[in-house]
N, C-alpha and C positions, 0 to 999 in steps of 0.2 A: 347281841353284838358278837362277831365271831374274830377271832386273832387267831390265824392261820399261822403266826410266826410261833405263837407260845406252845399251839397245841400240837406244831412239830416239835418243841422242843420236849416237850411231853412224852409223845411217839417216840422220839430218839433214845429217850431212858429206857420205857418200856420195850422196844424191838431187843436193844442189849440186855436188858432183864431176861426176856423170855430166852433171846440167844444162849444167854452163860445157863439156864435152868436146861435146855434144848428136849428133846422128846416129851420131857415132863410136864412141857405149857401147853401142850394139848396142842388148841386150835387158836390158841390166844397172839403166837407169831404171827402167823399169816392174818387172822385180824387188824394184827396192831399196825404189819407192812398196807394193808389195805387201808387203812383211815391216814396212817402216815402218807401214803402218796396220793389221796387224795390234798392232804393240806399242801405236800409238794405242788401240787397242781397250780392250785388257788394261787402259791405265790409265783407261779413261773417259771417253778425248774420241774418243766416236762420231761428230761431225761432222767430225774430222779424220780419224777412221780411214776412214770411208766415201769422203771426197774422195778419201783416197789408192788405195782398191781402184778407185774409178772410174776414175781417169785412169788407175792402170795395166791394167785392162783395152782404156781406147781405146786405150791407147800399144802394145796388141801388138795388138789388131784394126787398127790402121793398118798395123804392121809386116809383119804375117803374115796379116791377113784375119781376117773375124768367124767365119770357122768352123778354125782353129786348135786343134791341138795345146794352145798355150799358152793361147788364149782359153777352154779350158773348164778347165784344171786351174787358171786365176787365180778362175774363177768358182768353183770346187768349194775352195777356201780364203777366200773374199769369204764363202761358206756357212759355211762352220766356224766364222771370227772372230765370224761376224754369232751363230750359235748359242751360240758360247765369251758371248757378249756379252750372252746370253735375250732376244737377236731373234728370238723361233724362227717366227717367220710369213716375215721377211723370211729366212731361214737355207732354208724351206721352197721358195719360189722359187727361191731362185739355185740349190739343187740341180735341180730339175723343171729349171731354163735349162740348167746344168750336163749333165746329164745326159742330155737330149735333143743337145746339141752330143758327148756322149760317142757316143752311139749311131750318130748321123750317122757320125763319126770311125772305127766298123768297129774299133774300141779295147776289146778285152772285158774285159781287166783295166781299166784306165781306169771302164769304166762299173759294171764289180763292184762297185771303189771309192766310186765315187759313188753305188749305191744301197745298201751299206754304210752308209754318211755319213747318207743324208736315212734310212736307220730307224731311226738315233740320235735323230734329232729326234722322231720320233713316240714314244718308248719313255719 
């Protein structure tokens, strides 16, 4: 049973945790911004959930560079929320983004994944 309200509220301690510790949380902000806007999603505030996959996408492309590991599997979940959400146009992109940073990456599981994902949205 999932409570998308609790586990924002959850999200919300931890983003300011990792905030007030700042460079010393590693990778764990932009984590916690990615799982946090997903349960934005869930409940409807798609303008909070999108702020938050955004920054956590810049926060590991700064960290790790925009061609990252981390930068395409936060993009290939930014796609899911966005589809969970019947954005399926914007769901549409971030996979094609996703998925081309997967291919670059020489990642064949990773990119099986992701064009798994984007024939969900066409189906």
């Amino acid at each position: 049973l999932q409570d998308y309200g609790q586990a924002k509220q959850a999200f919300d301690t931890a983003v300011r945790g990792y905030e007030a510790i700042g460079s010393g949380s590693g990778d764990k902000l932009p984590a916690a911004l990615r799982m946090r806007g997903e349960a934005k999603l869930a409940l409807g505030d798609a303008p909070g959930g999108i702020a938050d996959f955004e920054r956590a996408i810049a926060l590991f492309e700064a960290q790790f560079g925009s061609e990252a590991r981390q930068v395409a599997v936060v993009l290939g979940q930014y796609a899911l929320a966005m589809q969970n959400a019947g954005a399926l146009q914007r769901a549409k992109e971030l996979h094609v983004r996703s998925n081309a940073l997967r291919e670059r990456l020489g990642d064949d599981k990773l990119t099986a994944t992701g064009y798994n994902n984007l024939a969900e949205v066409h189906r």
